[in-house]
C-alpha positions as CSV (number, residue, x, y, z in Angstrom):
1,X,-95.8,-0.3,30.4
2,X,-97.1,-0.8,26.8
3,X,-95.6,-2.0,23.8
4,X,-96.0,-1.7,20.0
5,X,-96.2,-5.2,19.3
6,X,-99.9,-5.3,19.6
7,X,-100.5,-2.0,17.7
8,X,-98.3,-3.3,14.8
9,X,-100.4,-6.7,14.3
10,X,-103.7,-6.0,15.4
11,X,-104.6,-2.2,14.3
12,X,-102.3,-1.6,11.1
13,X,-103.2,-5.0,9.5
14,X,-106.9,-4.3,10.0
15,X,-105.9,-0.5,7.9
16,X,-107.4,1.1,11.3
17,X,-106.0,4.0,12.7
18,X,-103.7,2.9,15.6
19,X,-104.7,3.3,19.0
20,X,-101.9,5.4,20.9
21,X,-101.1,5.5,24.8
22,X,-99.9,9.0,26.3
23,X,-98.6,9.3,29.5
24,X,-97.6,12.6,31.9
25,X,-95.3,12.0,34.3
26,X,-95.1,14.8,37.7
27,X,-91.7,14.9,39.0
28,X,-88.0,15.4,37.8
29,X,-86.8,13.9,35.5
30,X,-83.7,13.1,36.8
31,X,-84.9,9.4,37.9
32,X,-87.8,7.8,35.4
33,X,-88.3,5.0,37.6
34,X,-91.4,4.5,36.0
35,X,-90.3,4.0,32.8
36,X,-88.6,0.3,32.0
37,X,-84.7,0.4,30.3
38,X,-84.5,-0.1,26.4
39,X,-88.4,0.9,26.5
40,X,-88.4,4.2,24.3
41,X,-87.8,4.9,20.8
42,X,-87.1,8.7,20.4
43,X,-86.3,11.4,23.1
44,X,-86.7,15.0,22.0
45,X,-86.5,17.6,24.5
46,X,-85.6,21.9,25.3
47,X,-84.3,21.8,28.5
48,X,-84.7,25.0,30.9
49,X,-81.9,27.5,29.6
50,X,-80.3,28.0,32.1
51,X,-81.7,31.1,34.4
52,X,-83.2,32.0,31.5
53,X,-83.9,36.3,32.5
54,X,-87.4,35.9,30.3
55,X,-88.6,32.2,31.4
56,X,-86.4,30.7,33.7
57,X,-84.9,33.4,36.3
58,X,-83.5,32.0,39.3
59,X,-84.5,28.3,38.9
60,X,-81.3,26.3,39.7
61,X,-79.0,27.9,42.4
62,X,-75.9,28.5,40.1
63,X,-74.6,26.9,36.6
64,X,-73.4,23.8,38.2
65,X,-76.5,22.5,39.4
66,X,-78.0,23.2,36.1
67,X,-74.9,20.4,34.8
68,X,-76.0,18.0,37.8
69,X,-79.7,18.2,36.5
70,X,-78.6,17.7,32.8
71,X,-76.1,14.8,33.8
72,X,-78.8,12.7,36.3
73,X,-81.3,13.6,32.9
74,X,-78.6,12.0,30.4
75,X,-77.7,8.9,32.3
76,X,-81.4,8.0,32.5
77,X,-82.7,8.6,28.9
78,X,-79.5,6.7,27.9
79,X,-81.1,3.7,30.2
80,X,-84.5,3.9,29.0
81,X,-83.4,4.5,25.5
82,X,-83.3,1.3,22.9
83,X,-80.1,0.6,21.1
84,X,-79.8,2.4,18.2
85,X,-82.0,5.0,18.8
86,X,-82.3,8.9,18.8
87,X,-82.2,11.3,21.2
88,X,-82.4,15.2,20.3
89,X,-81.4,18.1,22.9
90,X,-83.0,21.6,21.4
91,X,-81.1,24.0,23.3
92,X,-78.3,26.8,23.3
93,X,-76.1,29.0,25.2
94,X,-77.5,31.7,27.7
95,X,-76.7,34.8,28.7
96,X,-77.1,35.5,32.6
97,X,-76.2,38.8,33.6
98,X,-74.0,39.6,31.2
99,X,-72.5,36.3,31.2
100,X,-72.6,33.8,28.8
101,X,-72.7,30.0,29.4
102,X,-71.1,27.4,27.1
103,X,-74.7,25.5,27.5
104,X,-74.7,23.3,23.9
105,X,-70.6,22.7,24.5
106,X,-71.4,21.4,27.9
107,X,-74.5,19.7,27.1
108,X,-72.3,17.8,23.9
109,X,-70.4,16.2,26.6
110,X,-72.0,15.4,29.2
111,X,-74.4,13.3,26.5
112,X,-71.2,11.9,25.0
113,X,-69.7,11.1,28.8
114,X,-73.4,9.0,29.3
115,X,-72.6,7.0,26.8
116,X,-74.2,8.6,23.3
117,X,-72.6,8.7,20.3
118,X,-72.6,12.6,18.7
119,X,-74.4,12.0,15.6
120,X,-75.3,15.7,14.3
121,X,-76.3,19.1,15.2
122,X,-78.8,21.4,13.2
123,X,-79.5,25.5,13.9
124,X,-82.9,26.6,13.8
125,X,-83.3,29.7,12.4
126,X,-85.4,32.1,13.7
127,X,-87.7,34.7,11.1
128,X,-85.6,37.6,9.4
129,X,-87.3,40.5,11.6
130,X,-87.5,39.0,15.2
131,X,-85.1,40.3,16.6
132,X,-84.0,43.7,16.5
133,X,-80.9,45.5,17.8
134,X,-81.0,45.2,21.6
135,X,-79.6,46.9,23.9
136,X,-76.7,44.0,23.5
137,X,-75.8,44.4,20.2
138,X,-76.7,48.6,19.9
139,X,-73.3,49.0,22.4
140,X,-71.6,49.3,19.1
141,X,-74.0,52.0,18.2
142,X,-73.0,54.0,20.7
143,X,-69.4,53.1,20.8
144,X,-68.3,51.9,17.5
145,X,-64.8,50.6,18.4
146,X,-63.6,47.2,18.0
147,X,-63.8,45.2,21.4
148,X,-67.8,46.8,21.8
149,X,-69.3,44.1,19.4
150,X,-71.8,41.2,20.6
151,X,-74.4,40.1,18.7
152,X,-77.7,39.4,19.2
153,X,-78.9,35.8,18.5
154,X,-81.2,34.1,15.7
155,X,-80.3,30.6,15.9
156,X,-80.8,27.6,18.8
157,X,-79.2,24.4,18.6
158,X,-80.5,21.2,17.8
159,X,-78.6,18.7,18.9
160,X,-78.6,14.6,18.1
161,X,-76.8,12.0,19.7
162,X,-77.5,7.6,18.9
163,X,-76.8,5.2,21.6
164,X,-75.2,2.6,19.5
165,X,-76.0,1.7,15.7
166,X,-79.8,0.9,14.7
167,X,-81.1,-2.1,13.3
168,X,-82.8,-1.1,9.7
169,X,-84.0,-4.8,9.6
170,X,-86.0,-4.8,13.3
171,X,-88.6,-2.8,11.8
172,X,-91.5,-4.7,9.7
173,X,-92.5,-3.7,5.9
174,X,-95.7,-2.9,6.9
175,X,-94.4,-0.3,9.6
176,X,-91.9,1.1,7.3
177,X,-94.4,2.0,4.7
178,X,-96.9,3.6,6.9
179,X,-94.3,5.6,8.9
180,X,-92.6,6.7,5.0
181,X,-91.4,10.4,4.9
182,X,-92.9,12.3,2.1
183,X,-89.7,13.3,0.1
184,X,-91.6,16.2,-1.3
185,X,-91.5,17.8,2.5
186,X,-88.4,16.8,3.1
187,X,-87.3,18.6,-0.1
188,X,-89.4,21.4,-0.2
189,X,-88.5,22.8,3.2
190,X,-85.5,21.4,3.2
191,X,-85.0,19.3,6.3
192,X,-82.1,18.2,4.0
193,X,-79.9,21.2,5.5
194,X,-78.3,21.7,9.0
195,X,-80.2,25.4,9.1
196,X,-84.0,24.9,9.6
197,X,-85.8,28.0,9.0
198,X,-89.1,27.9,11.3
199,X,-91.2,30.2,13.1
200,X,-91.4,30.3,17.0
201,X,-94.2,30.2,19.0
202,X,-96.0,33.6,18.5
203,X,-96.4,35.5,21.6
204,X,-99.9,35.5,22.0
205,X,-100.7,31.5,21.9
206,X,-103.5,31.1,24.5
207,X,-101.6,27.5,25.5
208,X,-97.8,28.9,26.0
209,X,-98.4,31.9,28.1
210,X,-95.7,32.1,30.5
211,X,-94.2,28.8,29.4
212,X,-90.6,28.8,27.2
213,X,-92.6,26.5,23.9
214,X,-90.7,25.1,20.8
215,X,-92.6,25.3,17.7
216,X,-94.7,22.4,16.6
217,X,-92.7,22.0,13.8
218,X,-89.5,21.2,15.7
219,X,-91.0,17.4,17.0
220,X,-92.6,17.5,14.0
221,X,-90.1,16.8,12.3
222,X,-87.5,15.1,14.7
223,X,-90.1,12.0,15.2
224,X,-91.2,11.7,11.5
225,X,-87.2,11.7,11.1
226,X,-86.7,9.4,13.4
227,X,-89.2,7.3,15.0
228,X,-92.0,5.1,13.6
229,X,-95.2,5.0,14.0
230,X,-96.7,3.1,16.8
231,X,-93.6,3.9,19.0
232,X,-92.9,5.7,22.3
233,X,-91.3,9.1,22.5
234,X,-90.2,10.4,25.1
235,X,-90.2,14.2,26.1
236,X,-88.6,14.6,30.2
237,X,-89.0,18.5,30.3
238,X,-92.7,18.2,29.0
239,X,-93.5,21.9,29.4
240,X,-96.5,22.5,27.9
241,X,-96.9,19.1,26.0
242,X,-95.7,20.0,22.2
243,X,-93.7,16.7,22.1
244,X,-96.4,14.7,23.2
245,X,-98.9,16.5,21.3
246,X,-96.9,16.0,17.9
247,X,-96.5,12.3,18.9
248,X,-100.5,11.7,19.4
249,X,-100.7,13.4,15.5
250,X,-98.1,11.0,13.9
251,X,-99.8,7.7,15.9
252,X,-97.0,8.0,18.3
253,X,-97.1,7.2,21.6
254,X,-95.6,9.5,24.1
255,X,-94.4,10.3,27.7
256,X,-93.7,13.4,29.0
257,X,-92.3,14.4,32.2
258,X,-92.8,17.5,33.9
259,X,-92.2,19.1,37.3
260,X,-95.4,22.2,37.3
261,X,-98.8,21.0,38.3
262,X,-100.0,23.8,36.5
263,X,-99.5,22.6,32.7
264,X,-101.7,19.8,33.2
265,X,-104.7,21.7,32.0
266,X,-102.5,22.9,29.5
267,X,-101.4,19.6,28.1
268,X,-104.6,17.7,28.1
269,X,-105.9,20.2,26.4
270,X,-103.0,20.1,23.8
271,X,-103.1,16.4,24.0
272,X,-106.9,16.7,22.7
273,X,-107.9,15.1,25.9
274,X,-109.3,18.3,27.1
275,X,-112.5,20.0,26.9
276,X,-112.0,20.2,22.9
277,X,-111.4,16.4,22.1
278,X,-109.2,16.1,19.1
279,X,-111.4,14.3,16.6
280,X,-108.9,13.3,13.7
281,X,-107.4,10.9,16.1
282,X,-108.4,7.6,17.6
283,X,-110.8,7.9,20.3
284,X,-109.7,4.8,22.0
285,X,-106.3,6.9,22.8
286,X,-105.2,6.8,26.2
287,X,-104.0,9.4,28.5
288,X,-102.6,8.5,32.0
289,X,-101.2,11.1,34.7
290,X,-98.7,9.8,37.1
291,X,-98.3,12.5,39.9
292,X,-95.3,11.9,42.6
293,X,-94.8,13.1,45.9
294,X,-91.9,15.7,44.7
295,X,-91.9,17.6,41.5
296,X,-88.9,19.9,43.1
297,X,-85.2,19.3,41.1
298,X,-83.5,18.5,44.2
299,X,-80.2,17.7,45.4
300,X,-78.0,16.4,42.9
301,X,-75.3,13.3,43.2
């Protein structure tokens, strides 16, 4: 398992660009056992939505297994998690025929019940114009009574919890300086505000077909928030690599963990460890795939 304490001494003080270490874990998430306790800085993360009818129909046999997958999850990023740190769930409520699920409620606590403190929850906004009236909401077209109304939804949840309080003197000045937030971003787009207006992945990306993507700009701005640079984020429903992909841009490093063999293409190419190297970053970076026997959820204790 690697450490920062090298990158902070050796590669910032000689003002090169830090070599980062990324590694893709094949399996559930539900045990990390390859990943040490009080070894990761940030966890961000978009679970599966639960039987999701566009991405996810059918995956986990009924609502309750869906809770046993979250819970097993919970219980080991709060392990692997160092005091005082961050971990952000982007995810919200689902409707499954014609149902709808309390997800973020039941997500809240089962992160409190491992342990986390509930430190904040932002909405993301989706673009005026992306939805239109659905078949959902147009009911009250049709019958315009009270008792016909439900609304059509433009906002996820993103959702923070801390394990502990965070030491502001265990990072050095020369790490706080070159992980600074530019207060101009911050202020310009407002990250200030628990409504973030970004745009979702766009239909036609050649790298998210058929896979339920968060925008760059969600991680984005979740690890410059809240990580440093030269740390580990972790991401255990990988999808298509955006957390990890974000982290290799901010001289993070990363490890994501992902149960489909078939994103791995997908994420080295993200990654820039693909057929299209990314030149802006280091070319000493490392990327390291860890494949496991099972990637299948399984039974749940």
């Amino acid at each position: 398992m690697y450490t920062t304490t090298q990158l902070e001494t050796q590669d910032i003080k000689r003002g090169e660009i830090p070599t980062t270490f990324h590694k893709l874990i094949l399996g559930n998430c539900m045990s990390m056992e390859e990943i040490p306790s009080n070894s990761i800085h940030l966890m961000v993360t978009s679970p599966p939505y639960f039987n999701s009818p566009f991405d996810y129909k059918g995956l986990f046999k009924n609502y309750e297994q869906y809770l046993g997958v979250l819970k097993n999850a919970a219980k080991e990023i709060y392990r692997v998690l160092q005091d005082g740190r961050i971990a952000v769930l982007n995810i919200d409520d689902m409707l499954v025929n014609g149902d709808k699920f309390p997800i973020v409620a039941d997500a809240t606590r089962i992160f409190v019940d491992a342990g986390f403190r509930y430190r904040d929850r932002v909405l993301w906004k989706k673009p005026d114009g992306y939805l239109r009236i659905s078949r959902r909401s147009g009911v009250l077209l049709q019958n315009p009574y009270p008792m016909y109304f439900y609304p059509d939804n433009l906002l996820e949840s993103i959702v923070i919890f801390q394990k502990g309080r965070f030491n502001y003197r265990s990072i050095s000045e020369e790490i706080r300086q070159l992980s600074k937030i530019d207060t101009k971003e911050f202020s310009n787009k407002k990250w200030y505000m628990t409504l973030w207006e970004m745009v979702n992945v766009l239909p036609n990306s050649q790298l998210e077909k058929g896979i339920a993507a968060f925008p760059e700009e969600l991680p984005y701005r979740i690890i410059k928030l809240f990580s440093y640079v030269g740390e580990t984020v972790l991401d255990p429903f990988a999808g298509s690599g955006t957390t990890m992909k974000i982290a290799r841009d901010l001289y993070r490093n990363s490890i994501g963990i992902e149960i489909k063999k078939s994103v791995v293409p997908v994420i080295k190419e993200k990654l820039g460890f693909g057929n299209k190297m990314n030149l802006l970053n280091n070319k000493n970076d490392r990327f390291e795939i860890i494949y496991r026997k099972s990637g299948k959820y399984g039974s749940i204790s």
